[in-house]
N, C-alpha and C positions, 0 to 999 in steps of 0.2 A: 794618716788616713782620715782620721774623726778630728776637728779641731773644738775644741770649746772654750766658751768665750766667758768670762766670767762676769754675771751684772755689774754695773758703776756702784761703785760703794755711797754713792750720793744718790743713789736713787729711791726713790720711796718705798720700793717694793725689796727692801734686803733679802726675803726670804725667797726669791724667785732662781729657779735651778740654773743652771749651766746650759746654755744655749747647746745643742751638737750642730753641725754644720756637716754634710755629708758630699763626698766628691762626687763626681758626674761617675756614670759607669765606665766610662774610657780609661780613667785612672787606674780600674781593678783590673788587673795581669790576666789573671786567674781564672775568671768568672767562669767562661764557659767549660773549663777543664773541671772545677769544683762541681759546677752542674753537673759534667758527665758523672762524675763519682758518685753523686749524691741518688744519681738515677739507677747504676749501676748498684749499690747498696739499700736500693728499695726504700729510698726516704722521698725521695721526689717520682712520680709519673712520669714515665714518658711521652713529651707533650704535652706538658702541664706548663701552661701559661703563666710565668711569674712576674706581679704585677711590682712595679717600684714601689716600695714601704710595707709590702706585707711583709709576713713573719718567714716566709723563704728566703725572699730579697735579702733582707737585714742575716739571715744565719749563715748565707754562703759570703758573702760579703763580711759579716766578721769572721771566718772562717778563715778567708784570705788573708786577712790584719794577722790573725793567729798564726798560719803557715809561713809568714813572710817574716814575721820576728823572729819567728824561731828556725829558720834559715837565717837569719842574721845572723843571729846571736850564737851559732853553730860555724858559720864563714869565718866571724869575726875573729872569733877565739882560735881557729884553723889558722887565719893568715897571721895572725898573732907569733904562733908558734914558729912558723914558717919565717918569720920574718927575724926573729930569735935565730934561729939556724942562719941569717944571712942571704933569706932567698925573697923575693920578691913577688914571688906567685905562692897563694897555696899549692904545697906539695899532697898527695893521697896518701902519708903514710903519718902527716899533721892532721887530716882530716879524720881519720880513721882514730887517732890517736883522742882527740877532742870525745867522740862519741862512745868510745869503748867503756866508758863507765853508765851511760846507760847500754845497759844488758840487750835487752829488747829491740832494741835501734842497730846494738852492733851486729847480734845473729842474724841480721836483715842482709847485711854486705853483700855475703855472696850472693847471694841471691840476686839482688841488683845489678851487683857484676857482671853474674853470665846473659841478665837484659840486657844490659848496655853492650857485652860483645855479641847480641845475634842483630844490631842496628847495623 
C-alpha cells in the first residue's frame, strides 16, 4: 500500500528520509466500511468531511493496511494447513484451528456464525 523509495546514495543530501508515495483512494477496499465503524464508535462525526492528508485520512487508511495484513497472515496460515490436509481451499475447521490460540478472536466465532446464518 505505502511504497518507499530510498534516496540515491550519490546524492548530496545522505541524511534525507524515505520518500512515502501513497495510492490513489480506489486502491483502499475498505475505506468507506472503516469510515462507517469509525463513525459508529464515536471517533469520526457523522458527516464530517475528510480531507485527503489530514489525520483522519491517513488513520483509516492505515487502518486498512493493518486489517488486510492481518487477514492475510490469518488466510495464509489457514490455507496452509488446508493445503497440508491435501485440500485446495481453506477449510473452516483450518481457519478456526489457526485463530484458536488467540483467545479473544476465537470467543468471537460464534457469534459471527449466527451473523453470517441470519444473511
Amino acid at each position: 500500500f505505502f511504497k518507499m523509495e530510498r534516496a540515491n546514495e550519490n546524492d548530496e543530501n545522505n541524511n534525507s528520509r524515505p520518500e512515502v508515495k501513497h495510492h490513489d483512494d480506489e486502491n483502499y477496499i475498505l475505506l468507506k466500511e472503516l469510515k462507517d465503524m469509525l463513525i459508529a464508535f464515536g471517533d469520526l462525526e457523522e458527516g464530517q468531511e475528510i480531507t485527503p492528508g489530514s489525520p483522519q485520512d491517513i488513520s483509516i487508511k492505515t487502518l486498512e493496511i493493518y486489517l488486510i495484513d492481518f487477514l492475510s497472515n490469518i488466510l495464509q496460515e489457514a490455507y496452509r494447513r488446508s493445503k497440508r490436509a491435501g485440500y485446495n481451499k481453506i477449510k473452516l475447521r483450518d481457519l478456526i484451528k489457526v485463530v484458536e490460540y488467540d483467545e479473544k478472536l476465537f470467543l468471537r466465532i460464534p457469534f459471527l456464525y449466527r451473523v453470517i446464518e441470519n444473511y
